[in-house]
N, C-alpha and C positions, 0 to 999 in steps of 0.2 A: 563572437558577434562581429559580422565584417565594417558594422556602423561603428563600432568604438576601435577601431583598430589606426595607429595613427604613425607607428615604421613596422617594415616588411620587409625578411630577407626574403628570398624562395629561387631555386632551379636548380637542380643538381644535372641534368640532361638538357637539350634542347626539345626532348618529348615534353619536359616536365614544363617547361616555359609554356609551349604550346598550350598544353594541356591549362595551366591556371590562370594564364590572362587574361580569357571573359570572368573569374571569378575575381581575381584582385580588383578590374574595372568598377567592379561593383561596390570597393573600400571605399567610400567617398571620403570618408576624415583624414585619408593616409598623407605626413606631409615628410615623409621620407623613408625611401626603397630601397634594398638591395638586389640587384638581380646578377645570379649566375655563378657559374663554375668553372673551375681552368677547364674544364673538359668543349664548355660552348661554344659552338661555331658562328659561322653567320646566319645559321638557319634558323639560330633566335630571336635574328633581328627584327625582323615583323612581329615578332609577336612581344620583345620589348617594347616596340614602338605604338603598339596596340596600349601595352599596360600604361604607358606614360603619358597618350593623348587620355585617358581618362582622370590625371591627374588638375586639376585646379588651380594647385601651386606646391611645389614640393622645396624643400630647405635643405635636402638632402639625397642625393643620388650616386648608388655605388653599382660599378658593372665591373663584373671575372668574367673573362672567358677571350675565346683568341680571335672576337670580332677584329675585322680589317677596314681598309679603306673603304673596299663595297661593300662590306655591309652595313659601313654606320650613318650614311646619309641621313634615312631614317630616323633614327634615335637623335642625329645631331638634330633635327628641326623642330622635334618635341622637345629637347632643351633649351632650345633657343627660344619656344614658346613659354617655357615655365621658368627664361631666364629672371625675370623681376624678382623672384622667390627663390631663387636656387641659390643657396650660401656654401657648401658641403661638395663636394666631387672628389669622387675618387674612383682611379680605373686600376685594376689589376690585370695583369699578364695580357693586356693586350697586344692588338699588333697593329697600331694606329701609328699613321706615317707623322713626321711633325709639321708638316703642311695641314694635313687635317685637324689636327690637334691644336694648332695656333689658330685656323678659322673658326674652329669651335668657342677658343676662348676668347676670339675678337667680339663675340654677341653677349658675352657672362658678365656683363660690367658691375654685379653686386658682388660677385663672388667673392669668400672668404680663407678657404680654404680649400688647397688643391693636392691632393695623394697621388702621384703616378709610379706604380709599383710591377718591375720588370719588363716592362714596353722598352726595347735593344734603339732607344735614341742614339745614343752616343755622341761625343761630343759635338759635332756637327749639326746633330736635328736638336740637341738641348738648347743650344746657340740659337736659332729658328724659333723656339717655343716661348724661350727667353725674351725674344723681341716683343711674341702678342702679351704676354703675360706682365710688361713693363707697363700696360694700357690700363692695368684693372689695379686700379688705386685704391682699393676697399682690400685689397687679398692681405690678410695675415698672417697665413701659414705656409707653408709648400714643402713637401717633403717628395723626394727623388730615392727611388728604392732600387737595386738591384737594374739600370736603364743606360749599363754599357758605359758610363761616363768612367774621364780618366781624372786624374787632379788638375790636368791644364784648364777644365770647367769650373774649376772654386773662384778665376779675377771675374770670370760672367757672372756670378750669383753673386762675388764680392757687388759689381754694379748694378746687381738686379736691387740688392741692400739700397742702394744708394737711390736710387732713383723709385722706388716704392716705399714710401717713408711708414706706410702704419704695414709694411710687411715687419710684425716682431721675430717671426722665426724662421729657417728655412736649413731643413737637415738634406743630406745627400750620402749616400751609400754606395759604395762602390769595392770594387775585386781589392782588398791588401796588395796583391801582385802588380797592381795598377798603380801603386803610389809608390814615390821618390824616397829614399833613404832621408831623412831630413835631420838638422842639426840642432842647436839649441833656440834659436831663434825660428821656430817653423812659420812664421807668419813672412818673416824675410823670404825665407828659401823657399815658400811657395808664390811670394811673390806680390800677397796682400798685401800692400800700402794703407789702407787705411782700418786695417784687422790689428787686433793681438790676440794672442794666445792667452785661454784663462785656467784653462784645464785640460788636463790629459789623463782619461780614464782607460786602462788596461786590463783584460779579464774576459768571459765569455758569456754569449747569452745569443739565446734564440730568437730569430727574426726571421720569418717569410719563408724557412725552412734553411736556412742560413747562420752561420755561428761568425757572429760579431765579436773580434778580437781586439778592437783599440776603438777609442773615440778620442776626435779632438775640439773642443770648443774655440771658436773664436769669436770675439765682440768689437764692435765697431762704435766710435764717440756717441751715436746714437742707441747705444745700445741693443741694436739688434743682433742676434744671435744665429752664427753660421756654426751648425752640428756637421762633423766629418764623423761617417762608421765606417770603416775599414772591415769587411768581411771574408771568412773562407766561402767557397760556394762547398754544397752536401758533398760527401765522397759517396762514388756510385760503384765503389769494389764490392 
């Protein structure tokens, strides 16, 4: 029943996009969406931005797929309409530049929680992102997945802690190969001033097709919580 229907993942192709967004349009109860696939290009984009002008208010919006700069115009202004309601965002494997991505989040002043998962920022565009993202005073969570960073981006999230006071958590994920041999003090040697170290978890587990080999906690007088995962990326032998 498309009347009681109230989240929706759907797209596996950009045919399939096409193909069901006059029918999602017609969900009216839906108050959070996922749409897409690593496989999606920008030739979804019209027809996401189809599905989300018929949303209302949505609390929830997740996009996969290797949408870019041109294609996301689009879809940024139907978020930016259903900003008052959108608490939830999360983008996988895109290829959004962090110019777009900090305009985007310059209009989300509800927002709560933000996921960006394999989008190749790197330190330099997280720095950029980190600026609009310092604006949204409601944001609680924020997790950085797989997005090129190296550990010289932990004093920027160190400050993004600081200066976002109800943000309680914010993980970040990055290459093992990317971080510094560290000592017994890792909060010194990486340079946190106002961090300690509360745990160091060792072991493996699966994330985003990725085997996570070490975690580090650290917590700041306010007690908000900065998670480091140290990952292998897949072997493709």
């Amino acid at each position: 029943n498309k009347n009681s229907l109230t989240y929706l993942e759907v797209g596996t192709s950009d045919e399939d996009v096409a193909t069901l967004a006059p029918c999602i349009q017609e969900c009216t109860r839906l108050t959070g969406i996922g749409v897409g696939h690593r496989s999606l290009t920008n030739k979804s984009a019209p027809a996401i931005a189809s599905i989300l002008s018929g949303l209302h208010q949505s609390n929830e919006f997740s996009l996969t797929g290797q949408i870019d700069d041109h294609g996301f115009p689009a879809i940024a202004m139907e978020l930016t309409r259903i900003s008052a309601s959108l608490l939830f965002l999360n983008f996988y494997w895109t290829k959004l530049s962090s110019n777009v991505l900090s305009s985007l989040m310059s209009s989300l002043d509800h927002l709560r929680d933000f996921q960006l998962v394999g989008n190749k920022l790197g330190d330099k565009g997280l720095r950029e992102l980190l600026g609009a993202l310092r604006k949204l005073k409601s944001l609680q969570g924020l997790g950085l997945f797989d997005i090129g960073v190296t550990w010289r981006s932990l004093q920027d999230l160190e400050r993004l802690l600081q200066d976002v006071p109800n943000l309680q958590l914010c993980y970040v994920a990055m290459e093992k190969s990317s971080f510094p041999a560290v000592g017994e003090d890792i909060a010194k040697t990486l340079n946190l001033s106002s961090m300690k170290c509360v745990q160091k978890v060792s072991g493996e587990a699966n994330s985003y097709g990725h085997t996570v080999t070490f975690e580090i906690h650290f917590v700041n007088s306010r007690s908000q919580l900065l998670k480091v995962h140290l990952f292998s990326p897949p072997s493709h032998s």
